[in-house]
N, C-alpha and C positions, 0 to 999 in steps of 0.2 A: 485266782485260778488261771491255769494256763489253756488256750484254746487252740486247738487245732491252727498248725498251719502257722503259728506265731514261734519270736525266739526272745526268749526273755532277756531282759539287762537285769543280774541277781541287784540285790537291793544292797546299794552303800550307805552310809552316812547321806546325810544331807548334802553336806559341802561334794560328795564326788556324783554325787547323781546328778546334782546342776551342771558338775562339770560337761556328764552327758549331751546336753542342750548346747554349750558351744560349740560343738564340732561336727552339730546337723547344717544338712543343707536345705536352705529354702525349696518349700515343695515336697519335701520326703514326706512319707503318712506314718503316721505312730499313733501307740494305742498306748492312753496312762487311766491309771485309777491316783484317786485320793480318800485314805483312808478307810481300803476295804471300799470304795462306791465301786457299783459298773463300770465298766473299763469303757473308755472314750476314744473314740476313732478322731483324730483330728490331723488336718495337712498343715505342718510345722510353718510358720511365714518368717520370724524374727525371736532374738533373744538377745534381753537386757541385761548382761554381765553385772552391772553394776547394781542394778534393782534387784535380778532375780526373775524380771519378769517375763516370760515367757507367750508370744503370740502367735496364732495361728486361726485354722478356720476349719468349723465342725462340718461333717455332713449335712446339706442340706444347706447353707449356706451361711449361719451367724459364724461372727468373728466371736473368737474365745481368748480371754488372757487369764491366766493364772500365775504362780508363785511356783516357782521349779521345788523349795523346800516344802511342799506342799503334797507333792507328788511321790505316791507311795511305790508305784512301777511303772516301767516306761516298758513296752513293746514294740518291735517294727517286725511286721505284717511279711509273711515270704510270701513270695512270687513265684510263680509257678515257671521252671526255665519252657521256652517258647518248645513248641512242638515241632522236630526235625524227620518227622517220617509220614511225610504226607500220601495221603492215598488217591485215586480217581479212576471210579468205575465209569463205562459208557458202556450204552445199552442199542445197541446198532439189530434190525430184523435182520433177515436172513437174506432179504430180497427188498427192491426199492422200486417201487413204477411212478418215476415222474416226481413224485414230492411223498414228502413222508416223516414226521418228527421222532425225533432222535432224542433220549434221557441218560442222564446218567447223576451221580455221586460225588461231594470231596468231601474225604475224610482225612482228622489225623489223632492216632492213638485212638480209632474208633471211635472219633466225636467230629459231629459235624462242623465243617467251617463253612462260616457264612460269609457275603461280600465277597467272594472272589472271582478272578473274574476265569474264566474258561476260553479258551481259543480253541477255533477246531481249523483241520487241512485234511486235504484229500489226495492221494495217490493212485492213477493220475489226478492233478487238478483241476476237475473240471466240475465239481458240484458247487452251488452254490448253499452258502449255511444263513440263514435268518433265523435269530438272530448271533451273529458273530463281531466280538464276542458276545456269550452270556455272562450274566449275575447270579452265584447259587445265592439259595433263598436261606432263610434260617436252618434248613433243617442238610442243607449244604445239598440241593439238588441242582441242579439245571436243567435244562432242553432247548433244543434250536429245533428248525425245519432245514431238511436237506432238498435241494432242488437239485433234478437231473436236466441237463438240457433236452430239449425236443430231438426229437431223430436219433435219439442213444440207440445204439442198440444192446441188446445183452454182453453185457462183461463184469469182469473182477472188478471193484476198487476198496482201498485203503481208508478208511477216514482213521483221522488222528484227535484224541481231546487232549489239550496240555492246560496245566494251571503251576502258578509259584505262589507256596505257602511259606511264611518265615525264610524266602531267602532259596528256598527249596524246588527247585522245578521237578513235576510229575507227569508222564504222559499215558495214554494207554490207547492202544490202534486197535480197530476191530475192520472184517473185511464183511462186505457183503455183494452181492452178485446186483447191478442196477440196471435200469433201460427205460425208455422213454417214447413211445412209437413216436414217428411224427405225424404233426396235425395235418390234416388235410383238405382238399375239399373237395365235395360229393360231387362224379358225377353230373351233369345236370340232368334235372326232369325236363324232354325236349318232347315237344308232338307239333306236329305237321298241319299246317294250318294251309286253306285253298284261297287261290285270288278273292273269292267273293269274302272268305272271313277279314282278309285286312282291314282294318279300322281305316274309313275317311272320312270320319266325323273334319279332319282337318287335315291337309298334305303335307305341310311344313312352310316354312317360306324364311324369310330374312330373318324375322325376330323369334321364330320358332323354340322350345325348349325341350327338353326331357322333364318329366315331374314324378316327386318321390314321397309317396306317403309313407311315414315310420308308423309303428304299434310295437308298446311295450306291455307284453302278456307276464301277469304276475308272477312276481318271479324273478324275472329278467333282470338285468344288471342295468341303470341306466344313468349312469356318470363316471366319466372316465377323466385321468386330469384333476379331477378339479370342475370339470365342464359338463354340459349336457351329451350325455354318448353318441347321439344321430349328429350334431353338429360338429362332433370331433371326427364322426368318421365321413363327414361331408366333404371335410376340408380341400381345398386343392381337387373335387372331383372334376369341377369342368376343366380346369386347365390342363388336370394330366390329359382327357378322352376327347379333350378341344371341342369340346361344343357344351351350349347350357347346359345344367341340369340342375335343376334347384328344387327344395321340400315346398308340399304343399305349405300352404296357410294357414297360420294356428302350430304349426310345430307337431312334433308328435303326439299321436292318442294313447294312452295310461288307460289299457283294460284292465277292469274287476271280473274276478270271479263271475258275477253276476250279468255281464258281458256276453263269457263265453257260454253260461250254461252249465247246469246241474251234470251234466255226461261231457264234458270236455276231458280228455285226459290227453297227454301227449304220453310220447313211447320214451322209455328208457334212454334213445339213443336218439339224433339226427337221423342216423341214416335207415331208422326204420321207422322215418315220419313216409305217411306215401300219400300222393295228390288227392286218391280216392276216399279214403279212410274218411271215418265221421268225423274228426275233428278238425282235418282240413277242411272241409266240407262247409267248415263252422266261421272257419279263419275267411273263406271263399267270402259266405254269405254276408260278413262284416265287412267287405273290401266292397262290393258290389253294390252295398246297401249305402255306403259312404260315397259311392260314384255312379248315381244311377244314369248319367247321362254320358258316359265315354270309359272306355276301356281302357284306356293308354298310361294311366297312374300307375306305377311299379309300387306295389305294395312290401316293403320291410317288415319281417316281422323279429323282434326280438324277443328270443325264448330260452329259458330252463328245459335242462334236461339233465336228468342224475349222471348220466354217464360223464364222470368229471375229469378222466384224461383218455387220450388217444382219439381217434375217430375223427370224423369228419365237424366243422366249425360252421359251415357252411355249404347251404343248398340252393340255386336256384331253380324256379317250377315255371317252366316257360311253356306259354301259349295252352295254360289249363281253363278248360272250359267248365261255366259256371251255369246250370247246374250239373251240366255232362260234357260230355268230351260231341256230342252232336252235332249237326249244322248250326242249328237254332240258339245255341248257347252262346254265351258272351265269353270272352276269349281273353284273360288277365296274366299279368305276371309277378308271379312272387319269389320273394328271397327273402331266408329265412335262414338266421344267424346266431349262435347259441352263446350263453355266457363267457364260454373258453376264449370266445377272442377277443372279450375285453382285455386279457393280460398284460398291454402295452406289446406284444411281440409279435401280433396279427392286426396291425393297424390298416392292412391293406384289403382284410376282407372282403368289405363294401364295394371296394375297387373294383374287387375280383370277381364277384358274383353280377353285378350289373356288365361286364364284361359278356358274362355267356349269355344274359338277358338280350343286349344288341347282337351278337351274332344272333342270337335267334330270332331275331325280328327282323334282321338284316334285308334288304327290300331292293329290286331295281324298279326302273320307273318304264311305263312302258312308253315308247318316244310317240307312238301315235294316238293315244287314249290319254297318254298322262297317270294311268292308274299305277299304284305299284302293286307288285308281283313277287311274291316271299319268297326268299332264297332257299329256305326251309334247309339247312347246312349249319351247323350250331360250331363248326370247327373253328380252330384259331387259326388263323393266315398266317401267325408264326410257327407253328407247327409244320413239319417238313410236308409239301405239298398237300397242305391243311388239313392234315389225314387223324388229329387228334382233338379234343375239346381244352387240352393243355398244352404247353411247350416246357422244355428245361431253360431256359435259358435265363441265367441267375438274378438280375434283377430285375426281370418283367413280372407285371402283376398277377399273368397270367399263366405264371408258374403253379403246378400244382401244391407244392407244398406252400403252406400258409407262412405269411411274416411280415415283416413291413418292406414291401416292394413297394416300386414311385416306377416303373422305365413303362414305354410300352412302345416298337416299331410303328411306320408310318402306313403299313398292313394292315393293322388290329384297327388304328385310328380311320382309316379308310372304311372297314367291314362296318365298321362300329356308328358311325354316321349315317350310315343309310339306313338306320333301323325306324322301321314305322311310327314311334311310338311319339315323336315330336309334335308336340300342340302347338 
């Protein structure tokens, strides 16, 4: 019986149907019956002219010989010609904020291809695709993530998917409208602190340091690299700001839930955490409780917060008093840094928030008491007649937009020195 998809060799004599069998090539696939049996799939290996005998190898792996005068019909299997009309759909939103994944299709004659691989490009060029290329899956889909750069603003672009099926290349463009605010950082929280509130548990002197306790609130992202996150963004601190500063003792603290408390809840966003709110209040009482004998610890705090692009990365809360902003209160300083800038592309964060932390602590010495006397001025000395809490200037740290800055003038390093806070 003949099956679908096969072409039969009509049945000769004995002597001409063996003849068949010499003028196969090793590897070909043929399908024979002997005598009315099921018809046999087997990949052709050798044939014995002289014997008759016939070798190959069955599905599934044994070797088969038989007697070619044996053999009632031979069949060779048709192949389907390769498919020349490849298809590829991409499935691009309408609009793109910052990162966002992209699907699409390859098809051809309406059947999925699988293993291939997809290339995407953008017009202009400036998205980045992870992963590029992709691999459609069995069912011939793919996806990548498109990344906008930071500071995009609203515009057109182009993206393109292309894949080659059989020899056939396919592309298909879709447009969407993309943007990216840039990241930033908050403002500081500054208040004004009086002679009598400076801290002289200790003045400074030769071996003096600045000290930095981290806290990672659940949640929080805390490996960067490869490495611990507080020691990756430690790196190079003293040397850029020339003078000590090194983490406490024990490295940073790993809060639980259990920690913060039953009512802990942070806000949606950075920039709608505020000094007063209960759950600063909570972060306060943990800082205060871990240093009951000196105020001068700059307390880090790393934190989650949904708001997953745009906004501010970074806040510092300078000279907030614990349990009020009162005389009698103790007077700390906190920054307070959100997931977004672990991304490798805000390495300078840390940098940048203890930045406003020393100006605000910033201190002269009084020449006949010896006490210091707060400058109570949170501006940057590179700032045009220090009139701002940031400068533009493109690779100082204490530029406002976030990245990986290293510069800082010899102004800021000046300001930044005198700040009370050295033990």
């Amino acid at each position: 019986m003949l099956r679908k998809g096969e072409i039969p060799i009509k049945r000769h004599h004995e002597s001409s149907l063996c003849n068949e069998f010499k003028n196969l090539v090793p590897g070909i696939k043929i399908i024979v019956t002997f005598h009315s049996s099921n018809p046999i799939t087997v990949v052709f290996t050798d044939f014995d002219p002289n014997t008759g005998i016939v070798s190959g190898v069955k599905v599934g792996g044994n070797v088969l010989f038989f007697d070619c005068r044996r053999v009632e019909s031979l069949f060779f299997p048709t192949t389907p010609p390769p498919c020349m009309n490849p298809m590829i759909t991409l499935n691009v939103p309408d609009s793109i904020t910052c990162t966002r994944e992209i699907t699409g299709t390859v098809t051809c004659n309406s059947v999925p291809v699988s293993g291939t691989v997809v290339t995407f490009s953008s017009d202009p060029a400036i998205l980045t695709f992870i992963s590029n290329p992709a691999i459609t899956n069995e069912n011939g889909q793919f996806s990548t993530t498109v990344t906008v750069p930071e500071g995009t603003g609203v515009g057109s672009v182009s993206i393109t998917a292309t894949t080659t099926v059989n020899g056939v290349t396919t592309s298909e463009t879709e447009t969407t409208t993309i943007s990216c605010p840039p990241v930033t950082d908050n403002n500081p929280v500054f208040f004004p602190i009086t002679q009598e509130q400076v801290p002289t548990e200790t003045a400074g002197g030769l071996f003096s340091f600045v000290s930095v306790q981290a806290y990672y609130l659940p949640g929080a992202e805390v490996t960067r690299n490869g490495n611990e996150r507080f020691r990756e963004d430690m790196k190079n601190v003293s040397q850029i700001w020339g003078f000590p500063i090194v983490a406490e003792p024990g490295g940073p603290i790993q809060l639980t839930p259990n920690d913060l408390g039953p009512s802990f809840s942070l806000p949606s966003s950075l920039t709608n955490l505020k000094h007063d709110n209960a759950s600063f209040k909570r972060l306060q009482e943990i800082h205060a409780a871990k240093f009951p004998n000196t105020v001068k610890v700059i307390a880090v705090w790393y934190a989650p917060f949904s708001e997953q692009t745009g906004g501010a990365i970074g806040t510092s809360f300078n000279n907030v008093g614990f349990p009020n902003q009162s005389s009698t209160s103790r007077f700390f300083q906190h920054i307070v840094i959100r997931n977004t800038a672990n991304n490798g592309n805000n390495n300078s964060t840390l940098l940048h928030e203890l930045g406003h932390t020393f100006f605000a602590t910033a201190s002269i010495e009084n020449p006949v008491t010896g006490q210091l006397i707060p400058q109570n001025n949170i501006c940057d000395p590179a700032s045009p007649n220090c009139s701002d809490d940031h400068n533009t200037l493109p690779n100082n740290i204490m530029n406002s937009a976030a990245g990986n800055r290293t510069e800082l003038v010899n102004s800021q390093r000046q300001k930044a020195s005198s700040t009370f806070l050295f033990l």
